[in-house]
C-alpha positions in Angstrom: 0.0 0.0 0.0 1.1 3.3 -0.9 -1.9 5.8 0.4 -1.0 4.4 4.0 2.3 4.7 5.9 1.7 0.9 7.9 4.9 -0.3 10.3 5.3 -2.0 12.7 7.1 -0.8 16.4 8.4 -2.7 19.1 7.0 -2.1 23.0 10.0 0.8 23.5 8.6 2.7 19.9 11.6 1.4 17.6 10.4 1.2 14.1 10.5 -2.7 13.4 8.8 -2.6 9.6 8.5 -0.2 7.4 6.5 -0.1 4.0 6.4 1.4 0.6 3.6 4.2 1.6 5.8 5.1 4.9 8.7 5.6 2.2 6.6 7.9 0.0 5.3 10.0 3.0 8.4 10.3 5.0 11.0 9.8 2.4 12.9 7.0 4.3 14.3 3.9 2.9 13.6 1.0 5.0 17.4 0.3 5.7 17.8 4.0 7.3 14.6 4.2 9.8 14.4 0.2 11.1 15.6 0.4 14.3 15.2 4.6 14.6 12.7 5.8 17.0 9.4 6.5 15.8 9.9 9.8 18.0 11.9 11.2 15.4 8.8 12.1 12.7 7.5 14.1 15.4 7.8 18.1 15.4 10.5 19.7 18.0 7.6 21.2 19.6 6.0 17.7 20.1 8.7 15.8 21.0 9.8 18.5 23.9 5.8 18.3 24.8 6.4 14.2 25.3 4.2 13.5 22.9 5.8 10.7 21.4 5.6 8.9 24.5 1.9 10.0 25.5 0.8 8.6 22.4 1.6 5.0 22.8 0.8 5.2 26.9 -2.8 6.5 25.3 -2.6 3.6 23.4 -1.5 1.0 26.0 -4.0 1.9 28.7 -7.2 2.7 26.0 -6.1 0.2 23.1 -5.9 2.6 20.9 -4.3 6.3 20.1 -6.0 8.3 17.4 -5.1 12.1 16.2 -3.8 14.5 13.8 -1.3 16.6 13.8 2.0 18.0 11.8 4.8 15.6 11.4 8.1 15.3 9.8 9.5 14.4 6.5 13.5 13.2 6.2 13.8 16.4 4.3 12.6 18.7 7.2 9.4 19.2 5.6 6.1 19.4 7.6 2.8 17.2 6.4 -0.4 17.1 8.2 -1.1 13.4 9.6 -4.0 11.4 11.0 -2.0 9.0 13.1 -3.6 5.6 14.4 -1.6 3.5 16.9 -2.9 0.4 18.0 -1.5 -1.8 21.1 0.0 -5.8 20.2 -0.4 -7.9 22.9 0.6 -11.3 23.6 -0.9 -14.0 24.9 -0.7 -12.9 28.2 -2.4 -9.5 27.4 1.5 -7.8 27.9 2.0 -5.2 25.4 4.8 -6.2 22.7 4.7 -3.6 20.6 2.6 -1.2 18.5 0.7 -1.2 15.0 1.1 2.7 13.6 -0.7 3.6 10.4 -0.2 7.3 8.8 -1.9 8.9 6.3 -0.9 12.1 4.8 -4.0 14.7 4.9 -1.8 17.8 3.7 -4.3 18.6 0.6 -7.1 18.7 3.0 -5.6 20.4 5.5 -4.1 23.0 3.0 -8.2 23.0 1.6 -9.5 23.4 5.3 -7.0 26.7 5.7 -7.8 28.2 2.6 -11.9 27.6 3.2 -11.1 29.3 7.0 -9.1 32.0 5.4 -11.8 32.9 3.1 -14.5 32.6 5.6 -12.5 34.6 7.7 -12.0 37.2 4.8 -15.9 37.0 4.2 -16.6 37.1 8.2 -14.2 40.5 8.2 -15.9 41.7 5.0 -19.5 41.2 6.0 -18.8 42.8 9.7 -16.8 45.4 8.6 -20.0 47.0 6.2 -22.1 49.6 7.7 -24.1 51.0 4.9 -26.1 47.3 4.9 -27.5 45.3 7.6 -26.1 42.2 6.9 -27.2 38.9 9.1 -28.3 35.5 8.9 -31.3 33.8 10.2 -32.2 30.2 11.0 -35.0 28.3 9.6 -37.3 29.6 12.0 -36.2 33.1 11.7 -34.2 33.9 14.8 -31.4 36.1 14.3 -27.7 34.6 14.4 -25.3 37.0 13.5 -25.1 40.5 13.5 -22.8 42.7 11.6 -22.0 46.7 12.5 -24.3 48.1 9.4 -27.8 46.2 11.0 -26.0 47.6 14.4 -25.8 50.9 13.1 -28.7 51.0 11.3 -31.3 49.0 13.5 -29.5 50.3 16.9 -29.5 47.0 18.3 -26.0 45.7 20.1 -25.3 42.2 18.8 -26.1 40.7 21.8 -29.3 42.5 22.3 -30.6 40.9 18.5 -29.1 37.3 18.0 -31.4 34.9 19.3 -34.3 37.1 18.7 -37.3 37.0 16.0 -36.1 38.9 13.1 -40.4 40.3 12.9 -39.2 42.7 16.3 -37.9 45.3 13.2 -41.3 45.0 11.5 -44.1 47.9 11.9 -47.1 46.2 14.6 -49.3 46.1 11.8 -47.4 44.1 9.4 -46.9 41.7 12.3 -50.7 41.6 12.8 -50.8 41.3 9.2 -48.4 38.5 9.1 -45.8 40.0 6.5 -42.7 38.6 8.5 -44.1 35.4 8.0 -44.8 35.6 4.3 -41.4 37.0 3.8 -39.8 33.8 5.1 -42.7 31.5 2.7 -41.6 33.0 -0.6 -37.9 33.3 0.4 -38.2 29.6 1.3 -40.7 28.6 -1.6 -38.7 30.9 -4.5 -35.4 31.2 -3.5 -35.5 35.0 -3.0 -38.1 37.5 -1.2 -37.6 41.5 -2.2 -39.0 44.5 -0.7 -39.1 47.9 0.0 -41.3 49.0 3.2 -41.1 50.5 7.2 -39.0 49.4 9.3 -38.7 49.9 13.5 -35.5 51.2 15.0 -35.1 49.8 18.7 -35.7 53.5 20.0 -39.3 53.1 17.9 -38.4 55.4 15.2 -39.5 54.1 11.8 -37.7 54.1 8.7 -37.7 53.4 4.7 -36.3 50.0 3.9 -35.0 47.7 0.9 -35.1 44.2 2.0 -33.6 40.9 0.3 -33.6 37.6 2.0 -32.7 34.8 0.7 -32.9 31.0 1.8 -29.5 29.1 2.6 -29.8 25.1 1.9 -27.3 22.8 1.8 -26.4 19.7 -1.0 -29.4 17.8 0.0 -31.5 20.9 -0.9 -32.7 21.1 3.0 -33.6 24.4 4.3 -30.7 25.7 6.6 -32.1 29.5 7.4 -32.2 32.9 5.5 -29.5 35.6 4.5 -31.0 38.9 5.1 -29.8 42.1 3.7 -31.4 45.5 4.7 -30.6 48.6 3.4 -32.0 52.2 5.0 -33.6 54.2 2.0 -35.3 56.8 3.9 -33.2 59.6 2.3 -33.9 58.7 -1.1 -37.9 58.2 -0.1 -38.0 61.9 1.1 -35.9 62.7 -2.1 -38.7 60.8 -4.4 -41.4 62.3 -2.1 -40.4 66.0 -2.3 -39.6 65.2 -6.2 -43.5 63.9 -6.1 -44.7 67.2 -4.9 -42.5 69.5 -6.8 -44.4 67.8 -9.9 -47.5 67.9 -8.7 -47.2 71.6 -7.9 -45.9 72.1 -11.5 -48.3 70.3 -13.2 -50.6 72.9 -11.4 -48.6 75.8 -12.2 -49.3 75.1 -15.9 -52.5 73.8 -15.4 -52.9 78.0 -14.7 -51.1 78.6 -16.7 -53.4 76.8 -20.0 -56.6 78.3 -18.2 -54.6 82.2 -17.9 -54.0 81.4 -21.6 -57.6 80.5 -22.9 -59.2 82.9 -20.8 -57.0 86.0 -22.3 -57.8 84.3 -25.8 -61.7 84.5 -25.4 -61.1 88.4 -23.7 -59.6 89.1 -26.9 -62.2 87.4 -29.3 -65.0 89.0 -27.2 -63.2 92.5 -27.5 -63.5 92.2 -31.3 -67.0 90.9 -31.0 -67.6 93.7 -29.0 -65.8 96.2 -31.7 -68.3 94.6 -34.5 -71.4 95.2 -32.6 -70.9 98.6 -31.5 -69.9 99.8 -34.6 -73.0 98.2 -36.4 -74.7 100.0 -34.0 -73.2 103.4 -34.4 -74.3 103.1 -38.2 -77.6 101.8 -37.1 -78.3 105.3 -34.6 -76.8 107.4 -37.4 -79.7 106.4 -39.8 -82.4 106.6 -37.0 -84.5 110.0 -38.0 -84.3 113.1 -35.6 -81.1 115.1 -34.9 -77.2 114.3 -34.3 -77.9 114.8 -30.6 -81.7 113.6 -30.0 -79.9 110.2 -28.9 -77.3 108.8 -26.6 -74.2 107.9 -28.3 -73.3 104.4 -27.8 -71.0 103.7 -25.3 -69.0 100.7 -24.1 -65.8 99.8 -22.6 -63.5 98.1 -24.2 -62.1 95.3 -22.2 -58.1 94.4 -22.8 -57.4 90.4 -22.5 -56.3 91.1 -18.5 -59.5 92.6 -17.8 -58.4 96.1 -16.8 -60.9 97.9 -19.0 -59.4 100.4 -21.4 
């Protein structure tokens, strides 16, 4: 077997076998380890620890030693090892030596320290963002993180809002109305739930905000909890609400404006109306019998599109 580093030791920890996996992990040929200490794969830290020697007493008293740990190559590099050491025992039940079997977990162990560093990185990231609440929940909504932008935002310390109900941000009407609830349904039934509405501060003040949560499952598909981001968008509500009303009151201004325009139009038509009839009029007394001055002239205002008279 290659995969496995299998040898034999005797009761003191002397290497008494050694075969072709051992050789490829620890770069020893058998004719240079037989008869070494098994000690000597062991980090300095370990062996000044005694952990060589705790290792097969575990083994001896339990019947069996199991861990992992860093261990030595003949070239001074370090692997990482899941070590098994079982107790041989005669006859009599005395202990005569000691089965070890090594395998070599480097590449997962590399993996694992990779996957922590990045979830470190991400852990960092998510905390470090304050312009988002950023947090997870668990299937049944409870909160279980808490990052400094829901801190900031929400004004909840973290250990004032993990383990609670994420529905304590909601209005009391959309709890009555059961909209926490539903949020978790469609997030859970659609993969995603989106929306903008009011939120409650811990000091009761309300706010505009833009929701996403978004269900978590793992391989099998089962439902783990939600991500839930929350963003405050109460600036750009007053923004889009004073926009609102500065179109409104121009839509009025020139709603005036149209009905100051037709009603100077029909002033003026009238006025030349007006002009027609008078001056039919004035032809009409001027052939009336009697004299110049035995009737009123005709007399009439004219009337200028403002409605100053003229």
């Amino acid at each position: 077997m290659t995969d496995y580093a299998i040898y034999m030791l005797d009761a003191e920890g002397i290497v008494a076998s050694w075969n072709p996996g051992a050789q490829r992990f620890k770069g020893y040929e058998a004719g240079e380890i037989i008869g070494q200490h098994f000690s000597r794969f062991y980090t300095e830290e370990d062996r000044n620890s005694g952990l060589p020697a705790r290792a097969l007493e575990t083994a001896r008293r339990t019947g069996k030693f199991e861990s992992e740990g860093w261990r030595v190559r003949k070239d001074g590099t370090r692997f990482w090892a899941y070590v098994v050491i079982d107790p041989i025992r005669s006859p009599s039940g005395d202990v005569i030596g000691y089965a070890k079997i090594t395998r070599d977990l480097t590449e997962r162990k590399n993996a694992e320290q990779i996957l922590k560093k990045s979830e470190e990185q991400f852990r960092l990231l998510v905390q470090g963002v304050t312009d988002y609440a950023i947090y997870m929940l668990d299937s049944d909504g409870r909160v279980s993180n808490w990052n400094l932008g829901a801190q900031r935002i929400k004004g909840y310390l973290p250990h004032e809002a993990i383990g609670q109900h994420f529905s304590t941000f909601y209005t009391e009407e959309d709890r009555k109305a059961g909209e926490p609830q539903r949020a978790l349904e469609t997030a859970a039934r659609e993969g995603r739930f989106e929306k903008e509405g009011r939120r409650v501060r811990k000091d009761g003040s309300r706010f505009w905000a833009h929701v996403v949560i978004d269900a978590i499952r793992d391989s099998d598909g089962s439902l783990l909890g939600y991500a839930k981001i929350t963003r405050d968008i109460t600036e750009r509500k007053e923004v889009e609400q004073k926009l609102e009303k500065a179109r409104e009151a121009l839509v009025q201004s020139q709603k005036m404006e149209a009905i100051g325009h037709l009603t100077g139009g029909i002033a003026h038509d009238f006025n030349n109306l007006l002009m027609a009839v008078l001056g039919s009029l004035e032809l009409v007394r001027k052939r009336l019998p009697g004299t110049r001055n035995s009737r009123p002239s005709w007399t009439m205002p004219f009337w200028e599109p403002s409605g100053e008279p003229l």
